[in-house]
GULUMKOL-322963 format. One line per field, with one value per residue (C-alpha): chain; y, z, x; residue in three letters; residue number from 1. Coordinates in nm, 3 decimals, decimal comma, padded with zeros to 5 digits, always signed. Example, Ala and Ser with C-alpha at 12.3 -4.5 7.8 and 13.67 -1.06 7.14 Angstrom:
% GULUMKOL-322963
kette	(A/A) .
py	(-00,450/-00,106) .
pz	(+00,780/+00,714) .
px	(+01,230/+01,367) .
rest	(ala/ser) .
nr	(1/2) .
//
This chain:
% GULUMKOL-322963
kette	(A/A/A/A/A/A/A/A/A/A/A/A/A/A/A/A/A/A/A/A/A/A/A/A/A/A/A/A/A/A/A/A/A/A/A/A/A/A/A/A/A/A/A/A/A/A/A/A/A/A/A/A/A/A/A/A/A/A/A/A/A/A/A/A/A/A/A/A/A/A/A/A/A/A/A/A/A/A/A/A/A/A/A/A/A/A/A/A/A/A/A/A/A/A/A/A/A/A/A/A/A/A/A/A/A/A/A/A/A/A/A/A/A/A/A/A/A/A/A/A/A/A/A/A/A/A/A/A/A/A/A/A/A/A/A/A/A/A/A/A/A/A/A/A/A/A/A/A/A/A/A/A/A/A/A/A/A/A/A/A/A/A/A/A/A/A/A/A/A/A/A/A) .
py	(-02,581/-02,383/-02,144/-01,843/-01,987/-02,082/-01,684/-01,531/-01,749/-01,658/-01,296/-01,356/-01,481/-01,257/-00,969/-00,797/-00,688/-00,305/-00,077/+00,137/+00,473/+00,490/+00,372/+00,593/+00,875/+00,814/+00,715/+01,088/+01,293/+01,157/+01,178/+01,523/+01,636/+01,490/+01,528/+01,591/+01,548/+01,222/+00,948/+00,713/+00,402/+00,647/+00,745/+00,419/+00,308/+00,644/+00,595/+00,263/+00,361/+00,622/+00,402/+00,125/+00,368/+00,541/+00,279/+00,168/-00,191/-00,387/-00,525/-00,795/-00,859/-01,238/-01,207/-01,361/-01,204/-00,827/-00,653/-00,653/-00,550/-00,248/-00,102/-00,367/-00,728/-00,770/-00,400/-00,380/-00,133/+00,039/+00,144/+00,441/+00,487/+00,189/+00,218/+00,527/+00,388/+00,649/+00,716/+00,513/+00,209/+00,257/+00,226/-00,046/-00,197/-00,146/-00,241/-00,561/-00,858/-01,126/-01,046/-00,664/-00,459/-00,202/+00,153/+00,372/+00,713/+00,790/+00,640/+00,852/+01,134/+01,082/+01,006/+01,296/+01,562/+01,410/+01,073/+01,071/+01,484/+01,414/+01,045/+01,166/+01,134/+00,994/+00,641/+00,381/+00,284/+00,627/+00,701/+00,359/+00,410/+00,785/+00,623/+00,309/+00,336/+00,386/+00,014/-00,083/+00,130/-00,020/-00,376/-00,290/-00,098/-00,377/-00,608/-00,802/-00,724/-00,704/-00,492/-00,436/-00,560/-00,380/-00,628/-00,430/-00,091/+00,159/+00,136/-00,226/-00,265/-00,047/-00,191/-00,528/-00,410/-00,250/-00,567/-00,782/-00,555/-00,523/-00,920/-00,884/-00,601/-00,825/-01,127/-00,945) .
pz	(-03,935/-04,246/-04,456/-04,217/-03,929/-03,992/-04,161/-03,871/-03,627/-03,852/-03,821/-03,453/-03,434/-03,623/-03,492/-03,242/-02,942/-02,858/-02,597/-02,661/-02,491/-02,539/-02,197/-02,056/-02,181/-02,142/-01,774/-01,779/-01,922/-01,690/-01,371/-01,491/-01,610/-01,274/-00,967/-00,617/-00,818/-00,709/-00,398/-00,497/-00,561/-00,749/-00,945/-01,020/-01,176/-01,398/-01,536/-01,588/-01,746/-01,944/-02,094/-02,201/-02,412/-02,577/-02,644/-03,009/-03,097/-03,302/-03,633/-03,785/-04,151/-04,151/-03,760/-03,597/-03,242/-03,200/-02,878/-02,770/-02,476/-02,701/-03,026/-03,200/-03,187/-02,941/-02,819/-02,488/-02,246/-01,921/-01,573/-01,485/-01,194/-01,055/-01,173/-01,430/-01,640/-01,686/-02,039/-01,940/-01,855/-02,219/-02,400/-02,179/-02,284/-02,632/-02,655/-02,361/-02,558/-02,409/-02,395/-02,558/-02,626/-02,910/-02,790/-03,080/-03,085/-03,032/-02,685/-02,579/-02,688/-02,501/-02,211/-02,207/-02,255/-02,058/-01,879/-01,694/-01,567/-01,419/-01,237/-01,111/-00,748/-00,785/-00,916/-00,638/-00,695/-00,624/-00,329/-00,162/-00,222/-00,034/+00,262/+00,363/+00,591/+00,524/+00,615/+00,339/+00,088/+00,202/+00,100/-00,214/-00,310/-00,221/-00,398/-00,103/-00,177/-00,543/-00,529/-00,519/-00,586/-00,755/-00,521/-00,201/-00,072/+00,003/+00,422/+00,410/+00,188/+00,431/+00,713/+00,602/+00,503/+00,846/+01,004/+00,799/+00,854/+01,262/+01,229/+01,022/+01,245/+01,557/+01,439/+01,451) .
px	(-01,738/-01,938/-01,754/-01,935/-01,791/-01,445/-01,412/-01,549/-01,331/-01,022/-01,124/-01,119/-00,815/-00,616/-00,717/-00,471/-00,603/-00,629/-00,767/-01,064/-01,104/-01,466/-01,575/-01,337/-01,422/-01,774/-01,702/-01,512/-01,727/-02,047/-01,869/-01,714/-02,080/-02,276/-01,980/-02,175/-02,519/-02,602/-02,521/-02,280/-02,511/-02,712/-02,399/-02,312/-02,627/-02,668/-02,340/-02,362/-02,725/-02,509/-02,312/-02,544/-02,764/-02,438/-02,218/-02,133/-02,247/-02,053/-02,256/-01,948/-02,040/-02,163/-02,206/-02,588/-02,511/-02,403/-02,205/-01,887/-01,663/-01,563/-01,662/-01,520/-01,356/-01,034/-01,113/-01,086/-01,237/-01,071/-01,214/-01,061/-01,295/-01,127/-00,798/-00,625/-00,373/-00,054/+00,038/+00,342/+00,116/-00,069/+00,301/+00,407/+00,088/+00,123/+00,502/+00,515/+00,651/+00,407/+00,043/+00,022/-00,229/-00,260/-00,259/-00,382/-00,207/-00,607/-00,631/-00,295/-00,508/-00,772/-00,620/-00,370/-00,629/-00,908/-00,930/-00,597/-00,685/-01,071/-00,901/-00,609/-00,692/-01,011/-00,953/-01,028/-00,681/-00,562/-00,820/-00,704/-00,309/-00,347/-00,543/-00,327/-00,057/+00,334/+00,413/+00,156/+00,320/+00,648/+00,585/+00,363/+00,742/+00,897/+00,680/+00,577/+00,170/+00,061/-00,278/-00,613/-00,981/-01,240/-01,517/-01,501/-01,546/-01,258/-01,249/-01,297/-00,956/-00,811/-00,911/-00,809/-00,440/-00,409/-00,508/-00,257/+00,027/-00,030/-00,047/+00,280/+00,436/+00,336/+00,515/+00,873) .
rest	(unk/unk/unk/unk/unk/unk/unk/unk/unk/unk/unk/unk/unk/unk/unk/unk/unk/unk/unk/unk/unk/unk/unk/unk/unk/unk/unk/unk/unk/unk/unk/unk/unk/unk/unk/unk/unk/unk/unk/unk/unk/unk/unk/unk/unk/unk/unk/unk/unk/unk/unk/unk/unk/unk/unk/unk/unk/unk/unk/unk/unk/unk/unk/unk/unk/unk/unk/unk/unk/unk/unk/unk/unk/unk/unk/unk/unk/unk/unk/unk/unk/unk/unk/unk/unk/unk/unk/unk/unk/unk/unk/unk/unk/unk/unk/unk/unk/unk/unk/unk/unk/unk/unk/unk/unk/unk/unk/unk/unk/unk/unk/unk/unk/unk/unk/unk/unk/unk/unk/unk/unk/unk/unk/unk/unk/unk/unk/unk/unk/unk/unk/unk/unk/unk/unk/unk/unk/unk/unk/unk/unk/unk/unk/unk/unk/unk/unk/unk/unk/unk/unk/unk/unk/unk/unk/unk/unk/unk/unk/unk/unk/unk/unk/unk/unk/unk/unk/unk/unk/unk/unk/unk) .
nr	(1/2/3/4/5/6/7/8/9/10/11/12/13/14/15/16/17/18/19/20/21/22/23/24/25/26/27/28/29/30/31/32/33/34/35/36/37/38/39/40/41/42/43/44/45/46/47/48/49/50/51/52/53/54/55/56/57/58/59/60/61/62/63/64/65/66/67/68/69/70/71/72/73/74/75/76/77/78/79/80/81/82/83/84/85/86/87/88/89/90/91/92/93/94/95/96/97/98/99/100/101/102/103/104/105/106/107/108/109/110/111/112/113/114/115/116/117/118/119/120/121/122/123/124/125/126/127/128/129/130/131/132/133/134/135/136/137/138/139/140/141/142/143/144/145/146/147/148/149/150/151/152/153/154/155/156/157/158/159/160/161/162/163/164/165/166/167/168/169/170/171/172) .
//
């Protein structure tokens, strides 16, 4: 390994992974700025569109190949459109013993004042949880069914959970 190398690898590895709010709040502030404008595969693709022509590229000094997930190494992104993390879930994040995250006072910010208002309700996570049935939300309490999948639409999540719990329901 050359001197370039083994720095940037070092660099890698001793960097402590954090969240970034930037996709959120770019997610946020397009959905905010285009509700009811567009179909939802339309949507989709604009935002998505959004967000590859404004997002900050990372240029690492001694780097050949630019990008990351975030603006920067170990910064990770979130999806509130799938699922809005609670300012709770940030400082659990940021204070977990095994496998934690970074949560710059920042990020709290951002999500206080603007991610966590525009999602409330409208997070896939959120839209699914108020549409599945009372047994559902029985074993997910109970811890029986962990969650969700960001690979298939809404009714066909709730369709399947409704099918698995009559299957469940029928067995007793």
């Amino acid at each position: 390994m050359n001197r370039r190398t083994d720095a940037l690898r070092r660099r890698s590895l001793d960097a402590r992974p954090k969240l970034s709010a930037e996709r959120a709040v770019r997610m946020t502030r397009f959905y905010r700025e285009n509700d009811g404008r567009f179909s939802v595969p339309v949507m989709r693709a604009r935002s998505f569109l959004d967000l590859c022509t404004g997002k900050a590229i990372y240029r690492g000094e001694g780097e050949l190949i630019v990008g990351e997930r975030g603006p920067e190494p170990k910064a990770v992104p979130t999806f509130p459109e799938l699922t809005c993390h609670s300012l709770e879930d940030l400082r659990i994040l940021d204070s977990r013993p095994k496998t934690s995250y970074a949560v710059p006072a920042d990020v709290l910010l951002a999500y206080e004042r603007e991610v966590i208002p525009y999602w409330r309700g409208r997070s896939l996570r959120d839209r699914l949880f108020a549409a599945l049935p009372p047994e559902w939300h029985a074993l997910y309490e109970a811890g029986v069914v962990a969650c969700l999948t960001k690979d298939r639409e809404l009714d066909e999540i709730v369709g399947a959970v409704r099918d698995a719990a009559e299957r469940g329901a029928a067995l007793h």
